[in-house]
C-alpha positions as CSV (number, residue, x, y, z in Angstrom):
1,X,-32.0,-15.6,-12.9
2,X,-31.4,-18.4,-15.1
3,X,-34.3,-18.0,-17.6
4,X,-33.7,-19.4,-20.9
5,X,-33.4,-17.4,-24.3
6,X,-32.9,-18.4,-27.8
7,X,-29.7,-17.7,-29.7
8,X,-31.5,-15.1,-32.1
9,X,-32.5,-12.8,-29.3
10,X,-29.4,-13.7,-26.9
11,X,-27.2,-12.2,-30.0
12,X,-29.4,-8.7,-30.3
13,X,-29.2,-8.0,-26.4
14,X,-25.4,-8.7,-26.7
15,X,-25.1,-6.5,-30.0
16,X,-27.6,-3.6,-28.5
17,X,-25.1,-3.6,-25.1
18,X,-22.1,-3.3,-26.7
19,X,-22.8,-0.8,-29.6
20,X,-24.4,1.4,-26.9
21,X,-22.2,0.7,-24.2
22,X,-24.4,-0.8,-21.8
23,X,-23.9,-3.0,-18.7
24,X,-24.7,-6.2,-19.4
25,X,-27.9,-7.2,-17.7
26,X,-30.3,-10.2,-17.4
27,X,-33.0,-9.8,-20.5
28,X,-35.5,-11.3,-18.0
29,X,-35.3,-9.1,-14.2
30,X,-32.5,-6.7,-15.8
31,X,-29.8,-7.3,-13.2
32,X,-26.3,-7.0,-14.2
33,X,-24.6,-10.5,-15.0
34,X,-22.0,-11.4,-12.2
35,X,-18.6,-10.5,-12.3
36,X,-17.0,-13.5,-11.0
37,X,-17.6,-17.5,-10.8
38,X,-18.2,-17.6,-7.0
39,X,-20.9,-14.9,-7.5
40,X,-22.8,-16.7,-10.8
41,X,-22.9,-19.4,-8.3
42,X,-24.4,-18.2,-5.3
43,X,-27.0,-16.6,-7.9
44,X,-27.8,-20.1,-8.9
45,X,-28.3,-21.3,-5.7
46,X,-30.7,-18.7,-4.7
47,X,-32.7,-19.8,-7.8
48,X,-32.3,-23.5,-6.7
49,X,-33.3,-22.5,-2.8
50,X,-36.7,-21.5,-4.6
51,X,-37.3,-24.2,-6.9
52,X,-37.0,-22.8,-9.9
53,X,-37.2,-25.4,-12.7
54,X,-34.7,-23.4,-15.3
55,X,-31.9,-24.1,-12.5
56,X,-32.3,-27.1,-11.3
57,X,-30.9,-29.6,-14.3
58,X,-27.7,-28.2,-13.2
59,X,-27.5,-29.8,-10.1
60,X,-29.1,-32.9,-12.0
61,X,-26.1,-32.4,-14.4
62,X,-23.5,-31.7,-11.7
63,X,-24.5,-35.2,-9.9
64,X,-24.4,-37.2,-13.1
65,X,-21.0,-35.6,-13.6
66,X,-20.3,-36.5,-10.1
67,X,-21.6,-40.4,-10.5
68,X,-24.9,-39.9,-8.5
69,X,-27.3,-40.9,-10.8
70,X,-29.6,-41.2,-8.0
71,X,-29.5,-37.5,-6.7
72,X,-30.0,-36.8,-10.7
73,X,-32.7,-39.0,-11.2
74,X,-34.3,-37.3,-7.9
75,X,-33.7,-34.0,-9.0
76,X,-34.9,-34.4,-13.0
77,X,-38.0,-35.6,-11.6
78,X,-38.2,-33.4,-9.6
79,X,-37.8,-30.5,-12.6
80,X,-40.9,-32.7,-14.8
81,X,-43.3,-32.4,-11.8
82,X,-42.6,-28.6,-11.8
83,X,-43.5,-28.4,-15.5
84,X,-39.8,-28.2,-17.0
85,X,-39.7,-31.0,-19.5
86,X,-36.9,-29.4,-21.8
């Protein structure tokens, strides 16, 4: 879902999974982490689709990477005005 979470935690939900033998799922809406790239990806792009500001630097990232720095600069504004400034 692309929420963030801090190392700390991030480590305890990995521990707590694998010492019980758990799934792995999201900490956030608790559904289980995709199995491959092309399925992380579309998961992504739902989250993108709806505006969410934890997923959108990665398309700003993807179209610096890519040599837009237009598209990025549109799309990190775009992240601000939502209220993601980090």
């Amino acid at each position: 879902c692309s929420k963030k979470i801090c190392h700390g935690c991030n480590y305890a939900i990995q521990k707590r999974e694998y010492e019980g033998k758990l799934q792995p799922t999201c900490p956030f809406c608790r559904h289980s982490t995709p199995n491959t790239k092309e399925e992380a990806e579309r998961n992504i792009s739902k989250r993108i689709e709806a505006n969410d500001p934890s997923a959108l630097p990665r398309v700003g990232t993807k179209c610096l990477r890519e040599g837009d720095d237009k598209g990025a600069f549109e799309c990190f504004t775009k992240v601000a005005a939502l209220g993601d400034i980090g």
